[in-house]
GUTORPA-634126 format. One record per residue (C-alpha): x, y negated, z; residue in one letter. Coordinates in steps of 0.2 Angstrom, whole numbers. Example, Ala and Ser with C-alpha at 12.3 -4.5 7.8 and 13.67 -1.06 7.14 Angstrom:
+-------+-------+-------+------+
!    c1 !    c2 !    c3 ! code !
+-------+-------+-------+------+
!    62 !    22 !    39 !    A !
!    68 !     5 !    36 !    S !
+-------+-------+-------+------+
// end
This chain:
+-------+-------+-------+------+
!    c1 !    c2 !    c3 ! code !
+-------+-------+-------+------+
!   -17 !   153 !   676 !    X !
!   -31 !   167 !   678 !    X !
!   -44 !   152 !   680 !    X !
!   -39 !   142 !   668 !    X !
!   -37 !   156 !   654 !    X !
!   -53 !   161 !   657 !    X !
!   -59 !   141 !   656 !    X !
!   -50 !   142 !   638 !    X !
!   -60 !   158 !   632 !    X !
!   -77 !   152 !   641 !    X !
!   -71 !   132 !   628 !    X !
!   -68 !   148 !   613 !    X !
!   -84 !   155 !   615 !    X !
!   -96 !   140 !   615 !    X !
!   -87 !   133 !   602 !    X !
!   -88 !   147 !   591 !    X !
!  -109 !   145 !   595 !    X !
!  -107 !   127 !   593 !    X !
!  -100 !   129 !   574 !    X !
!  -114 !   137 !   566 !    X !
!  -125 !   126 !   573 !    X !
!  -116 !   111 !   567 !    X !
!  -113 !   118 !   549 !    X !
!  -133 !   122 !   547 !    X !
!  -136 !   104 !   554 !    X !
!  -121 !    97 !   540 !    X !
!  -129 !   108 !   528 !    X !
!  -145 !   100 !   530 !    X !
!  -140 !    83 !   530 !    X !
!  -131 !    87 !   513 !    X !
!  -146 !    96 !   506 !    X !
!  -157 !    81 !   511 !    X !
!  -144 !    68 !   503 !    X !
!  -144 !    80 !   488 !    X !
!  -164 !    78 !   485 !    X !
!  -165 !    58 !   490 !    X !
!  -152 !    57 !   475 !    X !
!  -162 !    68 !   466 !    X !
!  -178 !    59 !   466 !    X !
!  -169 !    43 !   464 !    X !
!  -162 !    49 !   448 !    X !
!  -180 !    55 !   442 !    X !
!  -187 !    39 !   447 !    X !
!  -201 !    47 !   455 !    X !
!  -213 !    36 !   463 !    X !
!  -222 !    40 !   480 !    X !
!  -239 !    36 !   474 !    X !
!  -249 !    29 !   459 !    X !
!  -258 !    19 !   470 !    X !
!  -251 !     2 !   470 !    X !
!  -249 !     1 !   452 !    X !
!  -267 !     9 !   447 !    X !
!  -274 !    -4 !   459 !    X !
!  -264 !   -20 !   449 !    X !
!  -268 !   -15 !   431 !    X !
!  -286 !    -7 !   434 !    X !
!  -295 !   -23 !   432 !    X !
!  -289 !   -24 !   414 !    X !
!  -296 !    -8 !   407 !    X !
!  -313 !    -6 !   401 !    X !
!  -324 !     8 !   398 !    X !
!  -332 !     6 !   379 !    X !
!  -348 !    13 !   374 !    X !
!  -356 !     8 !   357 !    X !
!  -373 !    11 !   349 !    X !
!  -377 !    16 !   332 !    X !
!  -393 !    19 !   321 !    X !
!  -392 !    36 !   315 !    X !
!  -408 !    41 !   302 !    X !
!  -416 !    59 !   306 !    X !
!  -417 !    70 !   293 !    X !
!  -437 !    72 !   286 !    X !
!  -433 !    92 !   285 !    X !
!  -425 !   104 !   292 !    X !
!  -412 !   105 !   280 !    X !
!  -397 !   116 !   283 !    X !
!  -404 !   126 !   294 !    X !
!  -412 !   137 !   285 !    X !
!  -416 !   140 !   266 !    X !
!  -428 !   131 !   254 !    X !
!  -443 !   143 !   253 !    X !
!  -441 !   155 !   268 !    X !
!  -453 !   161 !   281 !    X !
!  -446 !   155 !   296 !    X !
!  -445 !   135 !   285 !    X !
!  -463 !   132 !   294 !    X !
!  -455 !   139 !   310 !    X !
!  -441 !   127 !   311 !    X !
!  -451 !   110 !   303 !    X !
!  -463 !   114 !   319 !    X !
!  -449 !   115 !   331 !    X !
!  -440 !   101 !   324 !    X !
!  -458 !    88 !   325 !    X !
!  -459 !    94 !   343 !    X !
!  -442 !    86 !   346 !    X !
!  -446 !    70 !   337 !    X !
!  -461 !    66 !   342 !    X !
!  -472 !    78 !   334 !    X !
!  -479 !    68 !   318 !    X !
!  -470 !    64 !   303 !    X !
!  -470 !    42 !   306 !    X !
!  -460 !    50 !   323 !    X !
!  -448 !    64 !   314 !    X !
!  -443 !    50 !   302 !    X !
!  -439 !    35 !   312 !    X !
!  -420 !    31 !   315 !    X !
!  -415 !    36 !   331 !    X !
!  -399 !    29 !   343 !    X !
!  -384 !    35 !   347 !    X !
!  -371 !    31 !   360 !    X !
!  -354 !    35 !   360 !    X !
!  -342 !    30 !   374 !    X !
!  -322 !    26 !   376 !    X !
!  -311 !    17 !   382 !    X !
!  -301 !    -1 !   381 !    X !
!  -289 !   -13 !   389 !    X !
!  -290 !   -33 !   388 !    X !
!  -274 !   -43 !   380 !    X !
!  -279 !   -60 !   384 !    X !
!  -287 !   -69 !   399 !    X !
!  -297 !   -77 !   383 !    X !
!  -305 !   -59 !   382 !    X !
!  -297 !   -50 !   366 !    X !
!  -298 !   -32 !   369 !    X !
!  -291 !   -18 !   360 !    X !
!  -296 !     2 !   358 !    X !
!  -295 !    14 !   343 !    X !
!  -306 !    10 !   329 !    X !
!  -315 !    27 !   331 !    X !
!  -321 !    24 !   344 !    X !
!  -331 !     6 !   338 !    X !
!  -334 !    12 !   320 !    X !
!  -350 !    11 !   315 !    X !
!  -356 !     5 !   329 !    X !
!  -371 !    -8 !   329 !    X !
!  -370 !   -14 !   347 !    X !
!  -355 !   -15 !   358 !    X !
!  -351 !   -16 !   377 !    X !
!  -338 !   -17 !   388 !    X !
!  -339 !   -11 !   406 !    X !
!  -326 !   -19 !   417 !    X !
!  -319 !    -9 !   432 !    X !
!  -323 !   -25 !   444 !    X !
!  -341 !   -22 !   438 !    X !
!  -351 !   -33 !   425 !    X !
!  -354 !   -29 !   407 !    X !
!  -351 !   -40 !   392 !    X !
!  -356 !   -36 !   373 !    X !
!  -341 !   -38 !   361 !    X !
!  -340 !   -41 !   345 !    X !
!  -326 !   -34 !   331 !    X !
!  -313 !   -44 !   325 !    X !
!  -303 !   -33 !   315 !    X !
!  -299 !   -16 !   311 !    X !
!  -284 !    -3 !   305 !    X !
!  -291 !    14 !   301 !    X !
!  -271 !    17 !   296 !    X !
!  -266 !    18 !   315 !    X !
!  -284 !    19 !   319 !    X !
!  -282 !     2 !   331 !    X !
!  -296 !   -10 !   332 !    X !
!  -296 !   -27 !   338 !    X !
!  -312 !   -34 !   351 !    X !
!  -317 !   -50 !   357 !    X !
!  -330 !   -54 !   372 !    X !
!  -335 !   -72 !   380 !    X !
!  -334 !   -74 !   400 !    X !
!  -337 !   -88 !   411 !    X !
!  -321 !   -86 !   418 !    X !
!  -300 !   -80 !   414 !    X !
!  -300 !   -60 !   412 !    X !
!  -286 !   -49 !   422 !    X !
!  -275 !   -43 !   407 !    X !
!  -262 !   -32 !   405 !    X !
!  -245 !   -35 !   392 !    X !
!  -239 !   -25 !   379 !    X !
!  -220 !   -15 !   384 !    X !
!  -207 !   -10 !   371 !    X !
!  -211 !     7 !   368 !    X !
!  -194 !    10 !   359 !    X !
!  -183 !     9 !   376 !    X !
!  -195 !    22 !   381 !    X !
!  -187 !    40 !   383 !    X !
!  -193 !    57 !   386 !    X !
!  -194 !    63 !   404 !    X !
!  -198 !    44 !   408 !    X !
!  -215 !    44 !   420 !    X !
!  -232 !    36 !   411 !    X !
!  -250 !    34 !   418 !    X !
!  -267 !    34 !   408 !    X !
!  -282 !    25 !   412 !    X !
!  -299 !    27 !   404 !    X !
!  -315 !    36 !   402 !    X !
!  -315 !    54 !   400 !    X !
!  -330 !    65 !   396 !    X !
!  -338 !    49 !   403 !    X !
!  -336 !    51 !   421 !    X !
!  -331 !    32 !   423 !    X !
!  -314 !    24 !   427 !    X !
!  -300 !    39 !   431 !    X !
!  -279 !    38 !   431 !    X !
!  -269 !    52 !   427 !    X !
!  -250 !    53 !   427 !    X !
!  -237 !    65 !   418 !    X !
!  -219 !    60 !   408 !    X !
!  -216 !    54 !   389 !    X !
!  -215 !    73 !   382 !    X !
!  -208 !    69 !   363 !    X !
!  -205 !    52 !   354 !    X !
!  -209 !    47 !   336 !    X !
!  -223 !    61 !   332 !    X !
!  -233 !    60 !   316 !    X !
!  -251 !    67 !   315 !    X !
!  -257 !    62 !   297 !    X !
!  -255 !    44 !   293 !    X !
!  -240 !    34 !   283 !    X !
!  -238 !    21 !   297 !    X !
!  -239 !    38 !   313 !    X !
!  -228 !    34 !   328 !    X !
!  -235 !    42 !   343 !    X !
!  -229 !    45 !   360 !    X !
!  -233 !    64 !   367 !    X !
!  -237 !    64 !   384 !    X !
!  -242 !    76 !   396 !    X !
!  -253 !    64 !   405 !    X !
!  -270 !    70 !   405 !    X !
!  -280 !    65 !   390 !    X !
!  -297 !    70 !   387 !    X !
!  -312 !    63 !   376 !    X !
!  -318 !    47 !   381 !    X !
!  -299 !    41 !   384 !    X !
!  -298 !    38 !   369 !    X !
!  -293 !    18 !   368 !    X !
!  -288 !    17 !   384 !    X !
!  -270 !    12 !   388 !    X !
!  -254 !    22 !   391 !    X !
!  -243 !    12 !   406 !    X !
!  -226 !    12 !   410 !    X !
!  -221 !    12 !   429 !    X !
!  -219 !    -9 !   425 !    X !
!  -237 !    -9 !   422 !    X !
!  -235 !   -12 !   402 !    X !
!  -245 !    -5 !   390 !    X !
!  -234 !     7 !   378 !    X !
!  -247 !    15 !   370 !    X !
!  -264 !    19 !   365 !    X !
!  -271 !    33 !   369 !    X !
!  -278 !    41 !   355 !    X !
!  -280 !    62 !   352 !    X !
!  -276 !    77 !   361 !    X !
!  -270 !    94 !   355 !    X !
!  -282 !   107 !   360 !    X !
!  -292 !   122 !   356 !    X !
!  -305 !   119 !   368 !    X !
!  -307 !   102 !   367 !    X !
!  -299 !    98 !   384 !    X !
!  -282 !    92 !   390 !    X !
!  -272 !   105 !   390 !    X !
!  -256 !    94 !   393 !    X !
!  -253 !    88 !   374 !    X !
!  -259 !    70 !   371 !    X !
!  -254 !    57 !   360 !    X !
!  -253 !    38 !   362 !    X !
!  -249 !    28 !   346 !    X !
!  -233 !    18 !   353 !    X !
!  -236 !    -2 !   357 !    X !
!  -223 !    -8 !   345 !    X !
!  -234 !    -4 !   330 !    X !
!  -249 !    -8 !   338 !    X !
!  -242 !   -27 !   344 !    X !
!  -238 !   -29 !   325 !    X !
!  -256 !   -21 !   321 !    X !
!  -264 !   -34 !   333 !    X !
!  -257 !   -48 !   327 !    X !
!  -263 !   -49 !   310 !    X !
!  -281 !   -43 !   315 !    X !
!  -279 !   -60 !   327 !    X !
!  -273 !   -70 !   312 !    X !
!  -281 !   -64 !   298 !    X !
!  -296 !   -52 !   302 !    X !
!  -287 !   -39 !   294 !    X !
!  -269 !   -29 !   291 !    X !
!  -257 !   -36 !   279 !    X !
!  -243 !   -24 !   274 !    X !
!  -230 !   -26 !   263 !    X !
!  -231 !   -16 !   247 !    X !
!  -215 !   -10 !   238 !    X !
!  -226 !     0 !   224 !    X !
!  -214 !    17 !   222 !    X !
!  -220 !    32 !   226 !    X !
!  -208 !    43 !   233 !    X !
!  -203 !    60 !   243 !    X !
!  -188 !    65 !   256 !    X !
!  -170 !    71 !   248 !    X !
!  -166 !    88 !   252 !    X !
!  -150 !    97 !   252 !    X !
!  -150 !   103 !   235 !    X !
!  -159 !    87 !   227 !    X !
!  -143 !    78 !   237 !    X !
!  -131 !    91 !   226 !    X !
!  -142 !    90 !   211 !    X !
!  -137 !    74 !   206 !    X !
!  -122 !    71 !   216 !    X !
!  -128 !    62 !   232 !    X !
!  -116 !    67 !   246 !    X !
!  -129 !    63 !   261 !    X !
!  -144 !    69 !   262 !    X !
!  -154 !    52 !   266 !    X !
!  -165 !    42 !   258 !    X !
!  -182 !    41 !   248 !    X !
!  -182 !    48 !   231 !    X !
!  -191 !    38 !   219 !    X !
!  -204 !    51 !   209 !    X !
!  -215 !    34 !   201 !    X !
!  -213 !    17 !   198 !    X !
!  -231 !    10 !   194 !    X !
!  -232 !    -9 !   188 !    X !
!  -230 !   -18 !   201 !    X !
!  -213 !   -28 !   213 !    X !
!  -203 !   -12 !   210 !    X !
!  -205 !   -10 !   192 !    X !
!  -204 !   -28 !   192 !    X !
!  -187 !   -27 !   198 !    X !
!  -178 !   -15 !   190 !    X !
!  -181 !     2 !   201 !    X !
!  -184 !    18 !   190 !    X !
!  -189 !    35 !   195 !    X !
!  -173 !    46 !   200 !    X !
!  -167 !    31 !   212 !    X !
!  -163 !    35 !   230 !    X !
!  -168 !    20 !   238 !    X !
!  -154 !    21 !   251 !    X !
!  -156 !     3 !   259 !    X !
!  -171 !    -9 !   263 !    X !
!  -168 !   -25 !   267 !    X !
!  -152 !   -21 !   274 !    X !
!  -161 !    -6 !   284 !    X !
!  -154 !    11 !   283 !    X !
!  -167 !    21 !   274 !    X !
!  -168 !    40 !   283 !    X !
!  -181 !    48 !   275 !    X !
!  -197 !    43 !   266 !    X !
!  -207 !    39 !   282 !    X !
!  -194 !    28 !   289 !    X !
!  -196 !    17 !   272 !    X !
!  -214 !    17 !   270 !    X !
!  -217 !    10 !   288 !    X !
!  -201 !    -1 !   288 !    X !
!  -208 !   -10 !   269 !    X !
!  -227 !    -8 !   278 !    X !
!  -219 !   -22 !   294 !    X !
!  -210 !   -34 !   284 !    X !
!  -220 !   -48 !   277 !    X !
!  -227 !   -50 !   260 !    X !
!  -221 !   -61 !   248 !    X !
!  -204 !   -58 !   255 !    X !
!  -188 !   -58 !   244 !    X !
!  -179 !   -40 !   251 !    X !
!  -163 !   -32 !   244 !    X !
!  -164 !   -14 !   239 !    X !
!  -150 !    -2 !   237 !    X !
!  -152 !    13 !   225 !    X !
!  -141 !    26 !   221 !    X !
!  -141 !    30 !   203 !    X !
!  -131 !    40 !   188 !    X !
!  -118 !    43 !   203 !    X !
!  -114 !    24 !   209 !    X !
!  -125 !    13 !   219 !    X !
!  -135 !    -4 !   216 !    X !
!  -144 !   -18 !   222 !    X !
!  -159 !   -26 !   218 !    X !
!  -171 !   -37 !   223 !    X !
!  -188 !   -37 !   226 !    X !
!  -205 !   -47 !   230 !    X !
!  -213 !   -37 !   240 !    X !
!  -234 !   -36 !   234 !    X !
!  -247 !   -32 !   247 !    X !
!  -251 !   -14 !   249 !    X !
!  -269 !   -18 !   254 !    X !
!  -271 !   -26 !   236 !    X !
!  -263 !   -10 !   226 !    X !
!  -271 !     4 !   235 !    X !
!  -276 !     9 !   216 !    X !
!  -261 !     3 !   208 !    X !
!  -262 !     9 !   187 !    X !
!  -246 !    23 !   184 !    X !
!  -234 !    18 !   175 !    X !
!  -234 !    23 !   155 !    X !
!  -222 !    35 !   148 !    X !
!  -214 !    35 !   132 !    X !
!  -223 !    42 !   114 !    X !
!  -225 !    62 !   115 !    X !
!  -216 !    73 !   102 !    X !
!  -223 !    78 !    85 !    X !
!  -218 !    96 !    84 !    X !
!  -223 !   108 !    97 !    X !
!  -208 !   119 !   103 !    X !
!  -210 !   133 !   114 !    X !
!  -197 !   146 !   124 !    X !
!  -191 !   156 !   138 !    X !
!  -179 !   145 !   151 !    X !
!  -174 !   148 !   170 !    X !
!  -188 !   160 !   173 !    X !
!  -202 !   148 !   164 !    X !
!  -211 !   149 !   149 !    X !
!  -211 !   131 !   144 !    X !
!  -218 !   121 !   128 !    X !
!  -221 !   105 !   121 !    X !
!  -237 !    95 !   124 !    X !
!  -250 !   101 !   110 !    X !
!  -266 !    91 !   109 !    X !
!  -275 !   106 !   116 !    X !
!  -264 !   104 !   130 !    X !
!  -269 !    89 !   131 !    X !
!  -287 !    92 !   134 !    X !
!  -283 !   106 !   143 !    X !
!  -273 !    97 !   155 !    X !
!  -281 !    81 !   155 !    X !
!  -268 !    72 !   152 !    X !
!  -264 !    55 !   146 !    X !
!  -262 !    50 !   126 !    X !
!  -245 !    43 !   131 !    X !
!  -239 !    57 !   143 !    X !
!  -224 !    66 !   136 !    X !
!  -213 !    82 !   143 !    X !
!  -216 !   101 !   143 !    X !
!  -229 !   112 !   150 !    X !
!  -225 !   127 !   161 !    X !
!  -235 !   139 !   150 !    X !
!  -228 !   152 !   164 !    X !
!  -220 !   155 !   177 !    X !
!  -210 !   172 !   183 !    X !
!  -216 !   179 !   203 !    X !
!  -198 !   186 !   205 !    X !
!  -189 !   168 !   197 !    X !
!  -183 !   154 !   206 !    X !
!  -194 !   140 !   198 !    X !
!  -210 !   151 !   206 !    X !
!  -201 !   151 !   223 !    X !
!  -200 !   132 !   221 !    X !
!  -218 !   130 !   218 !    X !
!  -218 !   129 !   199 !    X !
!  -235 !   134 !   191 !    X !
!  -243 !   138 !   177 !    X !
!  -249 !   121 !   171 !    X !
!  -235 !   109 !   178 !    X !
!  -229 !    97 !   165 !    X !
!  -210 !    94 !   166 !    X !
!  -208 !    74 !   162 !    X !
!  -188 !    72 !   167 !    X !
!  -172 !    86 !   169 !    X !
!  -156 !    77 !   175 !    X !
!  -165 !    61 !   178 !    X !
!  -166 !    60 !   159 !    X !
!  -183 !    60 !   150 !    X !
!  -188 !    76 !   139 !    X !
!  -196 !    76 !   124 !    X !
!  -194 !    94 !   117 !    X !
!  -185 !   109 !   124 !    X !
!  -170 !   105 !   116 !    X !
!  -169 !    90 !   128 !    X !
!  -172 !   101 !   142 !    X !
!  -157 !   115 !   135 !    X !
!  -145 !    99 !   134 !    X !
!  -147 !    95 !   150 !    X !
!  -145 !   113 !   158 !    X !
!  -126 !   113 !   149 !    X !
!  -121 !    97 !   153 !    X !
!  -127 !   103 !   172 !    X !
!  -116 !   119 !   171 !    X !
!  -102 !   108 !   161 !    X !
!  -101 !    97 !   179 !    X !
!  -102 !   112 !   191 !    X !
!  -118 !   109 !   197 !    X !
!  -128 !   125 !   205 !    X !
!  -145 !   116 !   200 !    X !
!  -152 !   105 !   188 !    X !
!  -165 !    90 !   196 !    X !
!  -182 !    91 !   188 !    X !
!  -197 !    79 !   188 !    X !
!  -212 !    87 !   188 !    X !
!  -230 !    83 !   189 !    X !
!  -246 !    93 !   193 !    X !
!  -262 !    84 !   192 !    X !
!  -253 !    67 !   189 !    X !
!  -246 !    68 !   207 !    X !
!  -226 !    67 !   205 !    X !
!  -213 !    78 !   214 !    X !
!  -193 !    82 !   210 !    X !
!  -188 !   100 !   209 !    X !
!  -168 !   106 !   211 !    X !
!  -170 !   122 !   202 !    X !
!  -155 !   133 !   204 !    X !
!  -145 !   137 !   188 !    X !
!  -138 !   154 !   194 !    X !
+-------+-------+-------+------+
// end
């Protein structure tokens, strides 16, 4: 019994070792189970290397060369007349050859960037900053082998330009992805030419979708990949190996990557492309309003209950006025497209096709309706005439209202003012620091052409729509207001 007691504490004690032992093991195999899944969610790849080497072939470094006159003086460097003028004029012949035939013969400039071929027939596409200009052309391929390329089109509006070189034989090319499937956190890889040190990669995730820098038809991609000049052009790769952007600035102070980069997305440049390769040239649908977001208490100015849509500030001649649309419509619907904000209706009527037949729904006087419209060509209209505005009034009425001293438009206002025989409305005369109307931007100067969507003539008009806003239980009265011709609507609070 002794023996086998002690056998039974001896099988206790090793198994009480043994069980730390096994849990640390278990524990281990979880933790490794745990981080295999966690990678596999990420979707992480092991390396680079197999991709890079499949879609290198079809990336090009860019570099262009352009005439560029020098300057017979030393202008801007120091002024007309002074001491040191003989100084610098010495300095600067030394650098251009040292007589005047020399200082004042053009000189070349090279620029370099980068590229990616579409088509094994040799179309290319970059930014058009980085070929504008440009009186020579050449394209470096990473197999080796230059070829010169010539411009077939280009879009300073996304800043896209279409290329075309002649080889012996089919290019390696890469194909365009939907960059609208693609989501933040998603892995991406650029290829290109920065600062000139020849073919490089660098990976990093899709930081932010649908950015806007500064142009009506923005849609960039943010990524963290690095960027850097002389990327710019070059292409932004899913892990499929399809282009889903064009890599085209950076965010920096210093001028390098600092982890902020921005590719404008494949899906406008696929639409960009196409029309350079049809036509030479973009073709936008043009709907000829001119318009500005709906904010909250424009929404509650004239009773909209969402705040969507594009206000209508202008209707110039052209489709819109053509069919019916007035300033003071919400365009609500395009074409049987939601219309957000103003950005999601210029680039919507910017893609669909010109000449094309679209219903528009408006809300207006508190109901909505539809219209349609021809669409015109926005390339055609770029200086499309303003629309005319009814007769102005004939005796000048001036007075204190909602923190502004307005008054009727005088032909010394006129002058003043610069504006047209036919513009009616009132002039802001002044406009109170501690009023609401100055906190919503109005200024001395402004001419008030609409309150409650209804036209003014005299103050009168301007009081009659005031009460009739109070009467309805609105807290603010919509105004249309221009400054320097440019129009903008105003919900000025009644309180």
């Amino acid at each position: 019994m002794s023996q086998a007691l002690a056998l039974s504490y001896d099988n206790q004690r090793e198994s009480r070792k043994a069980l730390p032992l096994a849990l640390a093991m278990g524990l281990s195999v979880v933790l490794l189970l745990l981080q295999t899944l966690s990678a596999a969610a990420r979707g992480a790849p092991e390396s680079f290397a197999d991709l890079a080497e499949k879609i290198s072939p079809a990336v090009v470094n860019i570099t262009t060369t352009t005439t560029v006159a020098r300057n017979a003086a030393p202008r801007g460097v120091v002024p007309e007349g002074s001491p040191f003028e003989d100084f610098f004029r010495e300095f600067q012949d030394r650098n251009n050859g040292g007589n005047d035939g020399n200082r004042n013969r053009p000189r070349r400039s090279s620029a370099l960037g980068s590229g990616f071929v579409i088509s094994e027939d040799g179309f290319v596409v970059t930014n058009n900053h980085v070929i504008e200009g440009a009186d020579e052309i050449m394209i470096e391929f990473f197999e080796g082998g230059e070829l010169v390329a010539k411009v077939i089109g280009t879009d300073p509006k996304t800043d896209i330009a279409l290329l075309k070189v002649e080889a012996e034989a089919p290019l390696a090319f890469v194909n365009f992805g939907d960059s609208d499937i693609s989501r933040v956190g998603d892995w991406v890889m650029a290829m290109g030419n920065p600062l000139g040190q020849g073919f490089s990669v660098s990976a990093g995730i899709v930081s932010a979708r649908n950015r806007a820098l500064s142009g009506s038809y923005d849609d960039y991609l943010q990524t963290d990949a690095a960027i850097n000049r002389g990327n710019s052009g070059g292409p932004l790769f899913n892990m499929d190996g399809e282009v889903v952007g064009v890599n085209t600035a950076i965010l920096s102070p210093n001028g390098g990557s600092i982890g902020i980069g921005f590719s404008m997305a494949s899906n406008v440049v696929v639409k960009v492309v196409d029309q350079l390769k049809e036509f030479g040239e973009t073709r936008r649908g043009w709907l000829g309003v001119r318009i500005q977001d709906v904010t909250e208490d424009v929404a509650e100015a004239i009773g909209l209950e969402k705040v969507a849509g594009a206000l209508v500030t202008d209707v110039p001649e052209g489709p819109s006025a053509e069919a019916g649309i007035e300033a003071g419509d919400v365009i609500l619907s395009f074409d049987g497209k939601d219309v957000t904000d103003t950005r999601s209706l210029v680039r919507t009527v910017g893609n669909t096709e010109v000449g094309k037949a679209v219903r528009v729904v408006v809300f207006r006087d508190g109901k909505t309706q539809t219209l349609k419209v021809t669409l015109g060509r926005r390339e055609e209209a770029e200086n499309a005439v303003p629309a005319s505005a009814p007769k102005e009034p004939e005796v000048p009425e001036k007075t204190d209202l909602l923190g502004m001293t307005v008054s009727a438009i005088t032909d010394e206002l006129r002058e003043q003012l610069d504006l047209a025989d036919s513009a009616t409305g009132l002039v802001v005369q002044d406009v109170l620091e501690t009023s609401k109307a100055y906190e919503k931007g109005l200024r001395a100067g402004d001419v008030i052409t609409e309150a409650g969507q209804q036209k003014l003539s005299d103050v009168a008009d301007l009081n009659k729509q005031i009460d009739a806003a109070r009467e309805a239980g609105r807290k603010s009265l919509l105004l249309l207001v221009r400054r320097s011709g440019d129009p903008r609507f105003v919900a000025l609070s009644l309180e």
